[in-house]
PALUMRO-449294 format. One record per atom (N, C-alpha, C, O): residue in one letter; x, y, z. Coordinates in steps of 0.2 Angstrom, whole numbers, padded with zeros to 4 digits, always signed. Each point is the difference from the previous one (the first is absolute). Layout:
N
aXYZ
...
***
This chain:
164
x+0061-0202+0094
x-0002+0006+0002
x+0003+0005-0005
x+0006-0001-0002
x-0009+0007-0001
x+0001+0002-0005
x+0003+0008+0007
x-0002+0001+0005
x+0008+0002-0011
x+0002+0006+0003
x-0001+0007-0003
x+0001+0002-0006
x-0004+0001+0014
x-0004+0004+0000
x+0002+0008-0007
x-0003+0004-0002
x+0010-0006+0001
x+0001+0006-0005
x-0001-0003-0007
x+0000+0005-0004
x-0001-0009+0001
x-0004-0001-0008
x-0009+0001+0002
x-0004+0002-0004
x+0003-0004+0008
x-0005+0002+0000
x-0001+0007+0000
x-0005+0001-0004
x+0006+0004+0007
x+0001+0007+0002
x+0002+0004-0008
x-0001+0006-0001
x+0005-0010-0003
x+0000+0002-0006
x-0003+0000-0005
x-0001+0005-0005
x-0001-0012+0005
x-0005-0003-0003
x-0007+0007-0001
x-0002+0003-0004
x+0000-0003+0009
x-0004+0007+0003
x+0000+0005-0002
x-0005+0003-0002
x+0012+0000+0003
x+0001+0006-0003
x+0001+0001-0009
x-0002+0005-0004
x+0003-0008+0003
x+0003-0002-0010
x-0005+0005+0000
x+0001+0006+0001
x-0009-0011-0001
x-0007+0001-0003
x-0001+0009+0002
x-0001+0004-0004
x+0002-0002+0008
x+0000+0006+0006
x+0005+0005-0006
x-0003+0005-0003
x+0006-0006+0002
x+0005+0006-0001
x-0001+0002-0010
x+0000+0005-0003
x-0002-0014+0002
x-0002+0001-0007
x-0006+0003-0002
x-0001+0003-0006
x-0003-0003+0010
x-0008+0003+0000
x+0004+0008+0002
x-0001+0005-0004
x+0005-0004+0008
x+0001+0008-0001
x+0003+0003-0007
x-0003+0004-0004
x+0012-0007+0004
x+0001+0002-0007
x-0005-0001-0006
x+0003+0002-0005
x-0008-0004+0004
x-0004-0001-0006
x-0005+0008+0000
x+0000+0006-0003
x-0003-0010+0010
x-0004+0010+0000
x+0003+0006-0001
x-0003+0005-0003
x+0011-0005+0007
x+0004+0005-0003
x+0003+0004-0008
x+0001+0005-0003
x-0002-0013+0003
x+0002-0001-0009
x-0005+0004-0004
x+0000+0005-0004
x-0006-0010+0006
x-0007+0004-0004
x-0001+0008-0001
x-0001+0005-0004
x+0002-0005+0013
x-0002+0009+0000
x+0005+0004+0000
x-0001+0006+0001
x+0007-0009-0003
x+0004+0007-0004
x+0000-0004-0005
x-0006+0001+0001
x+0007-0005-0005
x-0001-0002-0010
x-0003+0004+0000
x+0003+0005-0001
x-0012-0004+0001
x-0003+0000-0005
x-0001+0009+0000
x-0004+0002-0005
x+0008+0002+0009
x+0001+0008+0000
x+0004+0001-0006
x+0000+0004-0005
x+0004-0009+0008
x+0007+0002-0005
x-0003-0004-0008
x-0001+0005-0004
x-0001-0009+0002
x-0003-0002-0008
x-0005+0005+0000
x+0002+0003-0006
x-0008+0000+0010
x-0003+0002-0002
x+0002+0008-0005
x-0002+0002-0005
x+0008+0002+0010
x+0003+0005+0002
x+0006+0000-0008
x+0001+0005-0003
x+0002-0011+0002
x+0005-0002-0006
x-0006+0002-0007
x+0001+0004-0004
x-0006-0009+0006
x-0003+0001-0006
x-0002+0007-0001
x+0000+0003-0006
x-0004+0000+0011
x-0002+0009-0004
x+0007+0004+0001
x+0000+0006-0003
x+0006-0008+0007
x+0005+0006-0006
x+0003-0003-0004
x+0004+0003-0005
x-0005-0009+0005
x+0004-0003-0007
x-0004+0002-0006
x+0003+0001-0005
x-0009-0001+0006
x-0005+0003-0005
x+0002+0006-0003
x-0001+0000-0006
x+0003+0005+0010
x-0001+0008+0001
x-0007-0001+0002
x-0004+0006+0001
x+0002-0009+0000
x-0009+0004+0003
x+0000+0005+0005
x-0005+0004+0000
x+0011-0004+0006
x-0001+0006+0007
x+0001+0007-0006
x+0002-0001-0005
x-0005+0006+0007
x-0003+0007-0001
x+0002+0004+0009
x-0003-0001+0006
x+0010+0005-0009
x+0001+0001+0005
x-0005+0007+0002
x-0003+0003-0005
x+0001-0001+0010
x-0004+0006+0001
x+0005+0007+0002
x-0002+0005+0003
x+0009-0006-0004
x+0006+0004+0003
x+0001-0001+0005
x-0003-0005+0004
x+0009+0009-0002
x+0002+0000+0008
x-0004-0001+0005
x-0005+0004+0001
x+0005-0007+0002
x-0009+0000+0007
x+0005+0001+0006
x+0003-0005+0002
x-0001+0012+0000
x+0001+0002+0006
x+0000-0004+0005
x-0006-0003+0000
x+0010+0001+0005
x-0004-0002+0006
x-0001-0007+0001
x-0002-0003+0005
x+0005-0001-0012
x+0002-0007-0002
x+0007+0000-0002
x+0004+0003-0004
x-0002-0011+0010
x+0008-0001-0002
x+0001-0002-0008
x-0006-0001-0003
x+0012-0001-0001
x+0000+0000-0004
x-0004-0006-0003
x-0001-0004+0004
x+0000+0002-0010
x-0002-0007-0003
x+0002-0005+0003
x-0004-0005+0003
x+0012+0004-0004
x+0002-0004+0002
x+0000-0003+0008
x+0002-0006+0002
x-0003+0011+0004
x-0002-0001+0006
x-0008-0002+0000
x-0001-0005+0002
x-0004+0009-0005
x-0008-0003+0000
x+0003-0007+0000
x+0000-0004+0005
x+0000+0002-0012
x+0000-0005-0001
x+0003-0005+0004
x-0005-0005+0000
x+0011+0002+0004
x+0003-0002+0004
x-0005-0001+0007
x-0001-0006+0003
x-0003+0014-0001
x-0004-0002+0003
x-0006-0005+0001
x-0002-0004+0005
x+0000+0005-0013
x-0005-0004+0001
x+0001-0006+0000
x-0004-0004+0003
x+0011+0000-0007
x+0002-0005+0001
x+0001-0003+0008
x-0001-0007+0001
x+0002+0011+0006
x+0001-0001+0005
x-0008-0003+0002
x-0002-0005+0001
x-0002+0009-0001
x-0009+0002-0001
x+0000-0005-0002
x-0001-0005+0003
x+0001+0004-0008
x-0002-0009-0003
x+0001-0007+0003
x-0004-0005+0001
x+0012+0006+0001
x+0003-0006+0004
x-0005+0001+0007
x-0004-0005+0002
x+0004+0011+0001
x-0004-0001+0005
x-0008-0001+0002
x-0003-0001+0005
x+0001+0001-0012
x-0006-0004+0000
x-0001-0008-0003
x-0005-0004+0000
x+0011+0002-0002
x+0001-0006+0000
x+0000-0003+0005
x-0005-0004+0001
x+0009+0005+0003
x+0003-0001+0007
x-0006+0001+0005
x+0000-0003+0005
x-0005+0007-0006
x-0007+0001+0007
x-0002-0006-0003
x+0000-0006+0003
x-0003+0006-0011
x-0003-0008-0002
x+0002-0004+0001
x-0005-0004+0002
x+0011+0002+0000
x+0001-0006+0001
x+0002-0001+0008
x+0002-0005+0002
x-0003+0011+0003
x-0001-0002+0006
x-0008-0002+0002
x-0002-0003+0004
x-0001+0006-0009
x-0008-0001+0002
x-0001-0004-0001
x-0005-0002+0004
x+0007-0004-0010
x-0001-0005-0003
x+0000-0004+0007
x-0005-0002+0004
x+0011+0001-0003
x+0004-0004+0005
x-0005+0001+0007
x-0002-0005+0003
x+0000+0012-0001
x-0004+0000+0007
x-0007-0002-0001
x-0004+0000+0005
x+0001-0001-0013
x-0007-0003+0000
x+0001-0007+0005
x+0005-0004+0002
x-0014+0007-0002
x-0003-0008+0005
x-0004-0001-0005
x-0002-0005-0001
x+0001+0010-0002
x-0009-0004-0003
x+0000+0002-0008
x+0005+0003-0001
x-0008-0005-0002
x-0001+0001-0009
x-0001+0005-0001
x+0004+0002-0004
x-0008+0005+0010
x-0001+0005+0000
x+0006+0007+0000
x+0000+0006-0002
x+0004-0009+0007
x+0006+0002+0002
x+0003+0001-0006
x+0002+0005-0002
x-0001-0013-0005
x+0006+0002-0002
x-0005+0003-0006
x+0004+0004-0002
x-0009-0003-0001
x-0005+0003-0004
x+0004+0008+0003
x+0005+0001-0003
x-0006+0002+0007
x+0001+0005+0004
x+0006+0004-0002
x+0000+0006-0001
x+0007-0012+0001
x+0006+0001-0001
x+0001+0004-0008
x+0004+0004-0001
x-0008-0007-0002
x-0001+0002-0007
x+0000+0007+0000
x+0003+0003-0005
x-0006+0001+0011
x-0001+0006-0001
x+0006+0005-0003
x+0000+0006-0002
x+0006-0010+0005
x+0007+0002-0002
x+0000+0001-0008
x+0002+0004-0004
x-0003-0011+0003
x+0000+0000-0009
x-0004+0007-0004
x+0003+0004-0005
x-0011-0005+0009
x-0002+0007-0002
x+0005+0008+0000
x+0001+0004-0004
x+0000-0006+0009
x+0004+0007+0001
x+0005+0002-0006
x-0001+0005-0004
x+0007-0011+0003
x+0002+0000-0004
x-0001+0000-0008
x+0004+0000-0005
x-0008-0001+0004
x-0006+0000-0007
x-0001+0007-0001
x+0002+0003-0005
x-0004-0001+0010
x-0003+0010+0000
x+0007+0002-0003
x+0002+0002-0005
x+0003-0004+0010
x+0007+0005+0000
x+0004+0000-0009
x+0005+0003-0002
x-0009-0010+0001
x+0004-0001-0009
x-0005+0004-0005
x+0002+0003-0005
x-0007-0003+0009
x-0003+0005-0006
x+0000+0009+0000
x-0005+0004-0002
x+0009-0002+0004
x+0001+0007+0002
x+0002+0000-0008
x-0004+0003-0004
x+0010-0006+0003
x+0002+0004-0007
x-0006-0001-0007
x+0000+0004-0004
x-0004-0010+0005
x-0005+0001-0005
x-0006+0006+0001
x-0002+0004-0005
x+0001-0005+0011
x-0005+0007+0001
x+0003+0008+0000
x-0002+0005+0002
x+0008-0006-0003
x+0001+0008+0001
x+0003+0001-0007
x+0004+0005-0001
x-0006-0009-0003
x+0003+0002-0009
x+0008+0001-0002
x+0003+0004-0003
x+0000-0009+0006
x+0006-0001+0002
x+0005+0006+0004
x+0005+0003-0003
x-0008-0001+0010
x+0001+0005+0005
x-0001+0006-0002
x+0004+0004+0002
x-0009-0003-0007
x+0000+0009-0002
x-0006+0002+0003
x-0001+0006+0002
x-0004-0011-0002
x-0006+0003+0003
x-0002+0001+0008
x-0005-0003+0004
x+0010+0009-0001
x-0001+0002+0010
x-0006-0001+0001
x+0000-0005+0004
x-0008+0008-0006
x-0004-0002+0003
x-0001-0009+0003
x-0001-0003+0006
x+0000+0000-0015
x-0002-0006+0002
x+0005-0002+0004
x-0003-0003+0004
x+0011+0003-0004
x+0003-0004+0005
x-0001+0003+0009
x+0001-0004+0005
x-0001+0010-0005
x-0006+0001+0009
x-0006-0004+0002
x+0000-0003+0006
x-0005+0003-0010
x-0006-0005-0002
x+0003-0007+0003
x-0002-0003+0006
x+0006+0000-0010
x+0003-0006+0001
x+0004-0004+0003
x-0001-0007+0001
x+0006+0014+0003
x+0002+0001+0007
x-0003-0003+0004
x+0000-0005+0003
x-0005+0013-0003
x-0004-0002+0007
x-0004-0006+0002
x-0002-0002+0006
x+0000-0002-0013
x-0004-0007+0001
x+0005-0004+0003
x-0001-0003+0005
x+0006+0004-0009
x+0004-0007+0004
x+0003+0002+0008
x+0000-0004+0004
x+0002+0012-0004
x+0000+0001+0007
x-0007-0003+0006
x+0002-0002+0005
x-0006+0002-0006
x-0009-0001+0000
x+0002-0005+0003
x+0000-0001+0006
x+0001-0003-0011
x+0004-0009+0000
x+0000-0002+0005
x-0004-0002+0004
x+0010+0004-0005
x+0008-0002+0004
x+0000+0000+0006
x+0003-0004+0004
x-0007+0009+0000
x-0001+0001+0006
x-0003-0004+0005
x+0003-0001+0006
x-0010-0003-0008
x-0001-0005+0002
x+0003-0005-0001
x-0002-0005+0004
x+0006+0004-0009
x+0004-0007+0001
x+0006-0001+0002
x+0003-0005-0001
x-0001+0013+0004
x+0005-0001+0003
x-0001-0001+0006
x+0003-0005+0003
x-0008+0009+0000
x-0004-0001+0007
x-0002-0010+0001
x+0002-0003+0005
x-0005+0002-0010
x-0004-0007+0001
x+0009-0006+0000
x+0001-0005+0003
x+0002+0008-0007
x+0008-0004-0001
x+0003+0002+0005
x+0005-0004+0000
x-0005+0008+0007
x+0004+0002+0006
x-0003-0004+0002
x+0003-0005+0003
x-0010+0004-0002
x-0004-0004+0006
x+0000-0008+0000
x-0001-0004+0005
x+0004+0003-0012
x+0000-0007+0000
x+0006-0005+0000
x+0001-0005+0002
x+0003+0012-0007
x+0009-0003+0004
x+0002+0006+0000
x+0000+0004-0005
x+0004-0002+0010
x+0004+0006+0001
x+0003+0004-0007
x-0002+0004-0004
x+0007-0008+0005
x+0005+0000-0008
x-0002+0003-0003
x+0002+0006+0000
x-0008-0011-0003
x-0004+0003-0009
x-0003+0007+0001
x+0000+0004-0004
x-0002-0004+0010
x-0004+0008+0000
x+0008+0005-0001
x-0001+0005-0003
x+0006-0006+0006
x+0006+0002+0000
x+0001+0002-0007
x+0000+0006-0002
x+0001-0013-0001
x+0002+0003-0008
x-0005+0002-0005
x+0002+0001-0006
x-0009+0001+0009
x-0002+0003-0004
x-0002+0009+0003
x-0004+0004-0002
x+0007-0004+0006
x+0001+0007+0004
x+0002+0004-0005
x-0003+0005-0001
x+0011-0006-0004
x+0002+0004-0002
x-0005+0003-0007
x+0000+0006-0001
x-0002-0011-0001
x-0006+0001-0006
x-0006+0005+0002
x-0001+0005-0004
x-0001-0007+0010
x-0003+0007+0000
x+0002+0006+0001
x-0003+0004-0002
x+0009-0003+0006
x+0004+0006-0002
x+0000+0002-0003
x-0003+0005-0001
x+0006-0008-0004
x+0004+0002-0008
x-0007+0002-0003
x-0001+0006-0003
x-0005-0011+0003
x-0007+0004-0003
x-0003+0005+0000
x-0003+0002-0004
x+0005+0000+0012
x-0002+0006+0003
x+0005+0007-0004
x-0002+0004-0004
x+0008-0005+0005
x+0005+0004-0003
x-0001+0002-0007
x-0002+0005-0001
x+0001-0009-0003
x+0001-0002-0007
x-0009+0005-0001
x-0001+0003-0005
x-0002-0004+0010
x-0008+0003-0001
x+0000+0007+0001
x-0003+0003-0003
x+0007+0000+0008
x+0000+0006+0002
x+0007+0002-0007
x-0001+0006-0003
x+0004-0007+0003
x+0005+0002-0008
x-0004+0002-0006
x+0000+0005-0003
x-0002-0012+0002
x-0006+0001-0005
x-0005+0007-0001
x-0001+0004-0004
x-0002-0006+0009
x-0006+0007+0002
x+0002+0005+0001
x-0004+0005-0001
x+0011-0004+0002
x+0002+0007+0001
x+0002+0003-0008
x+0001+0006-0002
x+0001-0013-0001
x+0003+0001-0008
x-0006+0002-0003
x+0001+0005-0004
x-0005-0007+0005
x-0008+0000-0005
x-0002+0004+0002
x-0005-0004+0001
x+0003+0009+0002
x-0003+0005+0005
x+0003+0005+0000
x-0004+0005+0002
x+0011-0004-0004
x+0005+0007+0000
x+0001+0004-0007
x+0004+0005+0000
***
């Protein structure tokens, strides 16, 4: 008779490595993407932007934003039933896709309009799959609650930037 705690482990390994991986991914590839354009010089700062904490706080946030969309991925993973379900999950990936191309679409953050524009698609996003990720595992909708906030914030800052 085998005892019931290696098995219970055995179970979790796979479980917890499928998390830290996700996590791993969706803060890595901010942070590489983000090394390589200031390691470039390619950011073009647009000046002081009012009403935004500083660089180094944005950034930290987004890294939080990131991990928390690894973390809905990889609950939604976990709560698919169907091919569809985890197809679905991906929307998370999307998400995260949009939010890496802010700095390419906005001319390395000088261009206010286009990054409103950009904003607001991903804010557009994010909504439904934060709604579609609450309904399917609590959690995930959970940590992608903060994304839309911040979307929203970051959207009215912006437009008040570009507009004043």
């Amino acid at each position: 008779m085998q005892d019931a705690r290696w098995v219970d482990v055995r179970k979790e390994r796979p479980v917890m490595a499928g998390l830290t991986a996700n996590v791993a991914v969706f803060v890595g590839t901010p942070l590489v993407v983000n090394g390589a354009i200031f390691g470039l010089g390619l950011e073009q700062s647009g000046g002081e932007q009012t009403g935004l904490p500083p660089g180094w706080v944005v950034g930290t946030i987004w890294l939080v934003l990131f991990a928390g969309m690894g973390v809905a991925r990889w609950l939604l993973l976990r709560a698919a039933k169907t091919h569809g379900d985890q197809r679905r999950a991906e929307w998370v990936s999307l998400l995260a896709f949009l939010c890496l191309l802010y700095p390419v679409y906005t001319g390395g953050f000088s261009h206010l309009v286009a990054g409103l524009v950009g904003t607001v698609v991903t804010l557009v996003a994010a909504v439904p799959v934060a709604v579609y990720a609450f309904r399917r595992a609590r959690v995930a909708g959970l940590c992608l609650a903060p994304l839309v906030v911040w979307l929203s914030y970051a959207a009215w800052v912006t437009a008040r930037l570009a507009y004043s």
